[in-house]
VEXBAKOL-358768 format. One record per residue: residue number from 1; x, y, z negated of N, C-alpha, C in turn; residue in one letter. Coordinates in nm, 4 decimals, decimal comma, m for minus. Atoms other than C-alpha are relative to their C-alpha. Layout:
// residues N
@seq->NUM n.X->X n.Y->Y n.Z->Z ca.X->X ca.Y->Y ca.Z->Z c.X->X c.Y->Y c.Z->Z type->A $
...
***
This chain:
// residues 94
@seq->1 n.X->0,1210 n.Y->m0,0248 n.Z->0,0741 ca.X->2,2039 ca.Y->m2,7601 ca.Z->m0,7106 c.X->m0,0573 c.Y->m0,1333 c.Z->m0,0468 type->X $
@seq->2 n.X->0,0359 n.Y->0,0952 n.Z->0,0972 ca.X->2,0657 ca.Y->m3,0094 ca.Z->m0,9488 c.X->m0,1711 c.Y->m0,0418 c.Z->0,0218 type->X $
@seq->3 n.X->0,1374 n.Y->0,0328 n.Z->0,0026 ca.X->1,7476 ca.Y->m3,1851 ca.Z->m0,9398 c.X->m0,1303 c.Y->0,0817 c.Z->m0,0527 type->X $
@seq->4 n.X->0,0525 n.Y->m0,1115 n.Z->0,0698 ca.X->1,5930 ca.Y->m3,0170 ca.Z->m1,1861 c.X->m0,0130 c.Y->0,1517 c.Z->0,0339 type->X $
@seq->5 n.X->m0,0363 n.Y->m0,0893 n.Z->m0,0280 ca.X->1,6874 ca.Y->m2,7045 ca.Z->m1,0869 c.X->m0,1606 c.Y->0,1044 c.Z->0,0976 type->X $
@seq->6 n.X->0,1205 n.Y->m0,0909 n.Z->0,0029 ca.X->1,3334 ca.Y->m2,5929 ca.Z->m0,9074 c.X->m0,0751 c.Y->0,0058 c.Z->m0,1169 type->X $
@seq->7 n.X->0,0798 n.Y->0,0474 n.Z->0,1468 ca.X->1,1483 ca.Y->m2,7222 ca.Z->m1,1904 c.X->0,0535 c.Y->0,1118 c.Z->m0,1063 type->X $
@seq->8 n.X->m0,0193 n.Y->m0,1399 n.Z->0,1070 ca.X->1,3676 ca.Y->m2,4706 ca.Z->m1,4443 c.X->m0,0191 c.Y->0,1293 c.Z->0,1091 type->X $
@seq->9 n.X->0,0638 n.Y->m0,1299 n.Z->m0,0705 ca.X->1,3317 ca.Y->m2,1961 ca.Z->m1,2002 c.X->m0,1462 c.Y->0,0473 c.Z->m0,0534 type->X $
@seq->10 n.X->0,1170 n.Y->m0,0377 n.Z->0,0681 ca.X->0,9934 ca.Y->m2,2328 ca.Z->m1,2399 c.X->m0,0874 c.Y->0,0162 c.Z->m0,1069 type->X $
@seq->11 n.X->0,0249 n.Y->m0,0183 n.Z->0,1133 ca.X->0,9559 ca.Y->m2,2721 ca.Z->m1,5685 c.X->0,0395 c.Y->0,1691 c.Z->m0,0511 type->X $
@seq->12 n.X->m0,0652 n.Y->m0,0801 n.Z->0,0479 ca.X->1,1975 ca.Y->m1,9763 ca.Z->m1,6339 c.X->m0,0587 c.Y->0,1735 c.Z->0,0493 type->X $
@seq->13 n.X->0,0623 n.Y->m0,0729 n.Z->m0,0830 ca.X->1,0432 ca.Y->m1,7482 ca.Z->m1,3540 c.X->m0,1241 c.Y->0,0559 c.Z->m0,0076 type->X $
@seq->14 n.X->0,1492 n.Y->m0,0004 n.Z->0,0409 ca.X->0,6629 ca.Y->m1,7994 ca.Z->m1,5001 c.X->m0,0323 c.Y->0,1541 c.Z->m0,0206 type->X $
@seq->15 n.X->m0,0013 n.Y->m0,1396 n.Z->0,0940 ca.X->0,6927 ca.Y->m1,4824 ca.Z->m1,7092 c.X->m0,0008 c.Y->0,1200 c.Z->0,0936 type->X $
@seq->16 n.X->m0,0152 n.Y->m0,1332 n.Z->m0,1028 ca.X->0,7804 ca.Y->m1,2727 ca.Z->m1,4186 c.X->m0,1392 c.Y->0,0170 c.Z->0,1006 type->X $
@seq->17 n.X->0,1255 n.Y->0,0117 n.Z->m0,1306 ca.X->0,5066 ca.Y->m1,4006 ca.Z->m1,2064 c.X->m0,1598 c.Y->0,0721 c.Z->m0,0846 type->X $
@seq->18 n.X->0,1219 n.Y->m0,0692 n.Z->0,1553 ca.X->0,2534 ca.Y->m1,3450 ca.Z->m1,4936 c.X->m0,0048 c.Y->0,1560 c.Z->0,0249 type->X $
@seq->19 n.X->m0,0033 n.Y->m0,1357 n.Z->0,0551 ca.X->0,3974 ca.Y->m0,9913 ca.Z->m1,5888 c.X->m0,0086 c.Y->0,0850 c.Z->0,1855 type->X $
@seq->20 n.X->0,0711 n.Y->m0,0902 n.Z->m0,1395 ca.X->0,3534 ca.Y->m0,8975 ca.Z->m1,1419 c.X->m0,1369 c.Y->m0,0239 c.Z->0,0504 type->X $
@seq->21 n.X->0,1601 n.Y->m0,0003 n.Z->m0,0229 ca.X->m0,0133 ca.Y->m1,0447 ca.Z->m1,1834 c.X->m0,0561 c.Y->0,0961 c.Z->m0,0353 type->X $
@seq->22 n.X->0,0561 n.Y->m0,0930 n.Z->0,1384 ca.X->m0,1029 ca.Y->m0,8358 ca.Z->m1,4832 c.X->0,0176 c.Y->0,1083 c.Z->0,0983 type->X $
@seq->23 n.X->m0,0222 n.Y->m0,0888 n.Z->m0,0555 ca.X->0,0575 ca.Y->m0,5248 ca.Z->m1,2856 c.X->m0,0772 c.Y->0,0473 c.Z->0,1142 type->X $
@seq->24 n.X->0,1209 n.Y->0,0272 n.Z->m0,1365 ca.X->m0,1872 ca.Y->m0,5776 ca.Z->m0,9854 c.X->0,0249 c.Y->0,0872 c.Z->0,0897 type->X $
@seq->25 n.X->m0,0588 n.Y->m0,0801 n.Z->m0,1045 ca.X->0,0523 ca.Y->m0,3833 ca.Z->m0,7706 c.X->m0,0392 c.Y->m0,0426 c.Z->0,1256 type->X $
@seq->26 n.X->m0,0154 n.Y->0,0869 n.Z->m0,1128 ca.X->0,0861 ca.Y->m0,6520 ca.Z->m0,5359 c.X->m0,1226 c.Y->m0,0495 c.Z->0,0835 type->X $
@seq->27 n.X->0,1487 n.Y->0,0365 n.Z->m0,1298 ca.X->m0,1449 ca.Y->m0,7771 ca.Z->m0,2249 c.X->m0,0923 c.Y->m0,1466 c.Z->m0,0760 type->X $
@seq->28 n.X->0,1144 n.Y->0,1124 n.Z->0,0843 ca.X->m0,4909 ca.Y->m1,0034 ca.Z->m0,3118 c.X->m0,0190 c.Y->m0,0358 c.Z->0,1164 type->X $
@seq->29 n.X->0,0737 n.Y->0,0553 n.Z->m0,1513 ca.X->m0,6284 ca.Y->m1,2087 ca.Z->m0,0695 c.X->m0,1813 c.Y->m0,0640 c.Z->m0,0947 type->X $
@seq->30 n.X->0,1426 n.Y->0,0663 n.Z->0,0568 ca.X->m1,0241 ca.Y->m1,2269 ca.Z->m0,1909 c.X->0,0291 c.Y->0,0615 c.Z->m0,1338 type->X $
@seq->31 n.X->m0,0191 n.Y->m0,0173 n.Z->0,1686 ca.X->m0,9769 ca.Y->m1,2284 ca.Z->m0,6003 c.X->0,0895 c.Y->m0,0643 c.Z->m0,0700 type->X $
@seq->32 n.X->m0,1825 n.Y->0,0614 n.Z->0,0157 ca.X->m0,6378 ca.Y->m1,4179 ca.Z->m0,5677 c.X->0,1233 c.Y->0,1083 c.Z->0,0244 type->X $
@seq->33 n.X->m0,1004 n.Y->m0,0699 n.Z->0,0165 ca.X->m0,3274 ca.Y->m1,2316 ca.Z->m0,6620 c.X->0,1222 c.Y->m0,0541 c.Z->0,0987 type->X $
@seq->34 n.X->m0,0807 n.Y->0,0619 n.Z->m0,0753 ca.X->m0,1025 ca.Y->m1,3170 ca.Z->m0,3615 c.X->0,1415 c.Y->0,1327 c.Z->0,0474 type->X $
@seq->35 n.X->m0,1186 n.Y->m0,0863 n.Z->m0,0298 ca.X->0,1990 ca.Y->m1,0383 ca.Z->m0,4051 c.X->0,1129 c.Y->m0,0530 c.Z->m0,0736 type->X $
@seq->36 n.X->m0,1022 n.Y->0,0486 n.Z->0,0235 ca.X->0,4383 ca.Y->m1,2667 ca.Z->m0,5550 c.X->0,0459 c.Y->m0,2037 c.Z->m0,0031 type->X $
@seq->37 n.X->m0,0141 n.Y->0,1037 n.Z->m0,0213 ca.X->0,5236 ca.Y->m1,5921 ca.Z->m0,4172 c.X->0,1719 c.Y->m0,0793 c.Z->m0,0448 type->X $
@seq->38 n.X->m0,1114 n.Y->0,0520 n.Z->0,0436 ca.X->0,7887 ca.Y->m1,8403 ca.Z->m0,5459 c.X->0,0367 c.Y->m0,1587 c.Z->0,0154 type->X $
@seq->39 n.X->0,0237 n.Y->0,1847 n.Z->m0,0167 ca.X->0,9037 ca.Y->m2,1968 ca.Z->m0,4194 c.X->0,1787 c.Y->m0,0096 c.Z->m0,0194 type->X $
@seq->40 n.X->m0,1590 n.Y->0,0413 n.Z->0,0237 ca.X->1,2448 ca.Y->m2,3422 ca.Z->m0,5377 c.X->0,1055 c.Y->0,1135 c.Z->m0,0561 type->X $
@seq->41 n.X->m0,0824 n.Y->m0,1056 n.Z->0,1098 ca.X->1,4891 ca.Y->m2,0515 ca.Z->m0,6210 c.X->m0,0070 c.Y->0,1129 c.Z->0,1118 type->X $
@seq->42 n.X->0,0486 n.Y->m0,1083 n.Z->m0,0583 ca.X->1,3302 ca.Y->m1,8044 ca.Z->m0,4103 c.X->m0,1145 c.Y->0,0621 c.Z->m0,0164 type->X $
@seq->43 n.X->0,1122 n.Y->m0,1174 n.Z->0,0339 ca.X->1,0895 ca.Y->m1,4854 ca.Z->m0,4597 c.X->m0,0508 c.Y->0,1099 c.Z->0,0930 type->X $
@seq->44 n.X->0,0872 n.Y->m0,0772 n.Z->m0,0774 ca.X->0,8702 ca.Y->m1,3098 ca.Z->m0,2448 c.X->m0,1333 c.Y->0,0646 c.Z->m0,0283 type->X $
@seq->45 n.X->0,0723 n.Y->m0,1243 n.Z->0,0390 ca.X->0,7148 ca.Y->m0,9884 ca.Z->m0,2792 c.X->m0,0792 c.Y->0,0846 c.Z->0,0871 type->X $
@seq->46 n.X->0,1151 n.Y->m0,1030 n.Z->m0,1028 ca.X->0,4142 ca.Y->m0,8135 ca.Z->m0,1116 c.X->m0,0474 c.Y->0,0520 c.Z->m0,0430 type->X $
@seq->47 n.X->0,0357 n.Y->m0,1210 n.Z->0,0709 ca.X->0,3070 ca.Y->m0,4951 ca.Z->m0,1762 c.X->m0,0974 c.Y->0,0753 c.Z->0,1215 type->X $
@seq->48 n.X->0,0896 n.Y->m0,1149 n.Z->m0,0878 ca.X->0,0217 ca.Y->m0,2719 ca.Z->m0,0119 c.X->0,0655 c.Y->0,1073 c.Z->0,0592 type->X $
@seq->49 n.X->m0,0501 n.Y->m0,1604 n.Z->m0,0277 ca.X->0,2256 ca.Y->0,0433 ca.Z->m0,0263 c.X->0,1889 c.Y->m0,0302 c.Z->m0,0639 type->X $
@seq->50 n.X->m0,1673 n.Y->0,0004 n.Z->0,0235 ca.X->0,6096 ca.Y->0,1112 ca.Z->m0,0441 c.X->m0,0075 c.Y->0,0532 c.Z->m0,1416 type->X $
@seq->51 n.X->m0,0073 n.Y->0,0321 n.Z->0,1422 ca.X->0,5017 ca.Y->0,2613 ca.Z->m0,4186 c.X->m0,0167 c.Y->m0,1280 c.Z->m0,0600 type->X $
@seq->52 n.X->0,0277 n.Y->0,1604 n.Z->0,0665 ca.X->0,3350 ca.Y->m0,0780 ca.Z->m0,4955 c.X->0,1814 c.Y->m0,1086 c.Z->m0,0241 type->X $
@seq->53 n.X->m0,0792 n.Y->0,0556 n.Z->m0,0133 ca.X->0,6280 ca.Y->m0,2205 ca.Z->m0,3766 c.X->0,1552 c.Y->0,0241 c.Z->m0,1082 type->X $
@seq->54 n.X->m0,0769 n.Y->m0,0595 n.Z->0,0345 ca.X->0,9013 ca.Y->0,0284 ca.Z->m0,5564 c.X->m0,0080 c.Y->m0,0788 c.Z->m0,1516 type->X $
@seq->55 n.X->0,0250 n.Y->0,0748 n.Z->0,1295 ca.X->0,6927 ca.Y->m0,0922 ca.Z->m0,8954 c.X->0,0242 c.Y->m0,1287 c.Z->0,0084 type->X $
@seq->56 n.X->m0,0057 n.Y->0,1689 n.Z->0,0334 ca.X->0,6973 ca.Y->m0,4348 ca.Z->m0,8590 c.X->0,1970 c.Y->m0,0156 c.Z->0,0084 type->X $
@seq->57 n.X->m0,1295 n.Y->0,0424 n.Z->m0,0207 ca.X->1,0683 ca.Y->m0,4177 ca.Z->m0,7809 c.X->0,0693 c.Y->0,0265 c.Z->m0,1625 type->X $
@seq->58 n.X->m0,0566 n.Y->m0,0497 n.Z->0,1235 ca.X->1,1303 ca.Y->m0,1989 ca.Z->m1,0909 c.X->m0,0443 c.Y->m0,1302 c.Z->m0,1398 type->X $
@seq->59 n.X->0,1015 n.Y->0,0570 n.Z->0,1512 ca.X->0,8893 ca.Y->m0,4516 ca.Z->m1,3289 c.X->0,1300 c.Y->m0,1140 c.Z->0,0256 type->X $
@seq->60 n.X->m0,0917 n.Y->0,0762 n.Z->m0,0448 ca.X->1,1358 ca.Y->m0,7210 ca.Z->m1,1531 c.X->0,1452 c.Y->0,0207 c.Z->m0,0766 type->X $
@seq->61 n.X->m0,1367 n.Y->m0,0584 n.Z->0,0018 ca.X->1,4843 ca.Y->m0,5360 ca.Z->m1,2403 c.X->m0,0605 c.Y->m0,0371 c.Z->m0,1466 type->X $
@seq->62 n.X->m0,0160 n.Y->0,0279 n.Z->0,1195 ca.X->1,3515 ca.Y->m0,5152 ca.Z->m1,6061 c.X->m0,0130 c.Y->m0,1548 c.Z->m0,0618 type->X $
@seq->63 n.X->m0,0113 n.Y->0,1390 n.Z->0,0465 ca.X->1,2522 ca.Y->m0,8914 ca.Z->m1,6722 c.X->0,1512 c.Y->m0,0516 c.Z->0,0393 type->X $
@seq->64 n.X->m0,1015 n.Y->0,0445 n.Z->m0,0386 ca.X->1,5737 ca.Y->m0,9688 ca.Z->m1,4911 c.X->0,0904 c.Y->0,0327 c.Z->m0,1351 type->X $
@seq->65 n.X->m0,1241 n.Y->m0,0658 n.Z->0,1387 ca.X->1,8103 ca.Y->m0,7412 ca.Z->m1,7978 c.X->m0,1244 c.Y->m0,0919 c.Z->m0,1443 type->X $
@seq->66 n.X->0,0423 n.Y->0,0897 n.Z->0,1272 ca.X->1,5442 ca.Y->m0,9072 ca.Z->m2,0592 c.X->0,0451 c.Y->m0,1329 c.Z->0,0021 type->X $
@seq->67 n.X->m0,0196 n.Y->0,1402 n.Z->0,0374 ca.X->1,5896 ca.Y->m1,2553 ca.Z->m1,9789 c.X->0,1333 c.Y->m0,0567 c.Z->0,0698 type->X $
@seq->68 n.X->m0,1353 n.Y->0,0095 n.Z->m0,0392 ca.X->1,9456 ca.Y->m1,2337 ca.Z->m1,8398 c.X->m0,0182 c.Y->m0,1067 c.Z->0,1574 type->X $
@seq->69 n.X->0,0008 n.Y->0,0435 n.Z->m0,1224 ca.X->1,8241 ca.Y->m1,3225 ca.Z->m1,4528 c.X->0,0277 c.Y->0,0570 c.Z->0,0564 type->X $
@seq->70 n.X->m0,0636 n.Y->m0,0768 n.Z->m0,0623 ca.X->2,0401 ca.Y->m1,2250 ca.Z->m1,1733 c.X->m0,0635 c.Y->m0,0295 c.Z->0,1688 type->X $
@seq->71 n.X->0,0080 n.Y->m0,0185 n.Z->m0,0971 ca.X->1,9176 ca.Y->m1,1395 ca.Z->m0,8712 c.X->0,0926 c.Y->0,0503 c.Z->0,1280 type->X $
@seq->72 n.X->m0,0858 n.Y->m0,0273 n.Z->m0,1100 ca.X->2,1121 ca.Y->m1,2057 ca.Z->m0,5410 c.X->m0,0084 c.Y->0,0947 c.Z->0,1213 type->X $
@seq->73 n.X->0,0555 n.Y->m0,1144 n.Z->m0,0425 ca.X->2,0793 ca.Y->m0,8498 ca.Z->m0,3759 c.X->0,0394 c.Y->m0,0063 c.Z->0,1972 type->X $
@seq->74 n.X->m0,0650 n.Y->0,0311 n.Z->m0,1495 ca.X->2,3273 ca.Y->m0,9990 ca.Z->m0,0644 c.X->m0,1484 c.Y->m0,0856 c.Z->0,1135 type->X $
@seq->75 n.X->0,0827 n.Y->0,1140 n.Z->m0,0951 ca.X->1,9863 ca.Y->m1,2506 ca.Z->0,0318 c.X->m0,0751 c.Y->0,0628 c.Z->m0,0240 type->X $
@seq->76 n.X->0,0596 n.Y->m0,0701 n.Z->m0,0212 ca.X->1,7744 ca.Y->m0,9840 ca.Z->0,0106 c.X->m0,0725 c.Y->0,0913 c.Z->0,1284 type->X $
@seq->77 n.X->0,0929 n.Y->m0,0624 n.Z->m0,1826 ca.X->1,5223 ca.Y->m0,8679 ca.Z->0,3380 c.X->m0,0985 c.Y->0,0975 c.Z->m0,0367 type->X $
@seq->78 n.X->0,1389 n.Y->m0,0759 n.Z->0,0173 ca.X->1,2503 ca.Y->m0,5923 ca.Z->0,3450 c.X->m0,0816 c.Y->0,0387 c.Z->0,0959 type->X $
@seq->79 n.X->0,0530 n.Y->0,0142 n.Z->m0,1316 ca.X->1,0156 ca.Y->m0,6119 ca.Z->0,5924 c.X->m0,0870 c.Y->0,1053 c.Z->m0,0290 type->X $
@seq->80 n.X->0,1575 n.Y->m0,0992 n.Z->0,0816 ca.X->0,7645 ca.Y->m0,2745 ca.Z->0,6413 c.X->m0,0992 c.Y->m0,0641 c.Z->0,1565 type->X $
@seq->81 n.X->0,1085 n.Y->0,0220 n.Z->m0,1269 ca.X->0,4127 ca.Y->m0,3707 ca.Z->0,8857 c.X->m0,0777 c.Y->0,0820 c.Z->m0,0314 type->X $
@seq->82 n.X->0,1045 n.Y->m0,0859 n.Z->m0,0330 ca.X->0,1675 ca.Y->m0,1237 ca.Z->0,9677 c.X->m0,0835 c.Y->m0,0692 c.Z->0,0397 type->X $
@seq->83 n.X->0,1193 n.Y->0,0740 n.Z->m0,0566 ca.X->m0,1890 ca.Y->m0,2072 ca.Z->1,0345 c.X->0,0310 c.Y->m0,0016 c.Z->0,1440 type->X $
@seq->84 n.X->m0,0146 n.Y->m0,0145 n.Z->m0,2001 ca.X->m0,2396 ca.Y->m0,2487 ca.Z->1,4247 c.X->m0,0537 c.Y->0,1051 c.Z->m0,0130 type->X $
@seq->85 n.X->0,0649 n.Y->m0,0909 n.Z->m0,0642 ca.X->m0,4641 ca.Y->0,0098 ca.Z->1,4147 c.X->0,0270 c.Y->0,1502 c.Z->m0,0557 type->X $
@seq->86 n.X->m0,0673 n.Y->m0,0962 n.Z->m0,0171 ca.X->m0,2594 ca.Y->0,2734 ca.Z->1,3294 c.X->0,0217 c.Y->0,0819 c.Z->0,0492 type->X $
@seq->87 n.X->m0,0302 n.Y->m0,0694 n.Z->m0,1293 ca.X->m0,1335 ca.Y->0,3844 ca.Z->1,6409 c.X->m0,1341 c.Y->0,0105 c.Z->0,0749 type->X $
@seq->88 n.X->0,0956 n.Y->0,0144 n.Z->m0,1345 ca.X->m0,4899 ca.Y->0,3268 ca.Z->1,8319 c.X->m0,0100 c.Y->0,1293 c.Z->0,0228 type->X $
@seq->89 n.X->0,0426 n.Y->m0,1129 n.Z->m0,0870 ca.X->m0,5595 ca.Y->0,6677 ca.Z->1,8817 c.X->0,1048 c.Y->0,0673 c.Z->0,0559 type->X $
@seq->90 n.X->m0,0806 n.Y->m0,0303 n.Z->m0,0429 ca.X->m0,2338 ca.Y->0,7618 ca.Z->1,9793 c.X->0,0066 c.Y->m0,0685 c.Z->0,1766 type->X $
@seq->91 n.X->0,0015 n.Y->0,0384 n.Z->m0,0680 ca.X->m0,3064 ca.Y->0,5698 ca.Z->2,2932 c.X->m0,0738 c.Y->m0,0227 c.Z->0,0900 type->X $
@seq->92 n.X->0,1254 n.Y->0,0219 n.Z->m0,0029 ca.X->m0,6269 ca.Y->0,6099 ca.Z->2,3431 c.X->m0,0133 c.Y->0,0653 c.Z->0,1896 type->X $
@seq->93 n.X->0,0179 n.Y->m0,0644 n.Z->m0,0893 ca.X->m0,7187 ca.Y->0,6867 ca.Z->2,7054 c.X->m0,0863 c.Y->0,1150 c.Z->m0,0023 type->X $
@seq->94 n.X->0,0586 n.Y->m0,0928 n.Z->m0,0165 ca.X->m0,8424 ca.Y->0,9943 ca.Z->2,8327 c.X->m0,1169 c.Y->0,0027 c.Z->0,1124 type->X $
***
């Protein structure tokens, strides 16, 4: 990998990040859009809900066939978390 090489990422990548702001699928922290993070030639995606999530993947897949970016599906993880408090009453003493 080439020097350059985060630097065009991120140049090239902009568009995507943009077009999953606009979409406002993804998680905020305050009035910051924090559902798509990107450092070097990696992308990370947070979503409220497994729909949120489904969209942002789909908005993803299409910029990818527009601007001929291939996403490596092998380095791919999906993590699901539940609030904590979920379960509380399931546990709740009697």
């Amino acid at each position: 990998m080439g020097v350059l090489s985060p630097v065009l990422f991120c140049l090239y990548i902009d568009g995507l990040l943009a077009l999953l702001e606009l979409a406002g699928f993804g998680c905020h922290v305050g009035n910051m859009f924090a559902g798509a993070l990107a450092y070097a030639d990696d992308l990370v995606l947070i979503a409220p809900t497994p729909f949120a999530m489904h969209t942002m993947l789909r908005l993803c897949e299409r910029y990818a066939d527009d601007y001929n970016v291939v996403f490596d599906g092998s380095k791919s993880k999906c993590i699901l978390s539940h609030p904590h408090n979920t379960h509380a009453n399931r546990y709740k003493e009697v």
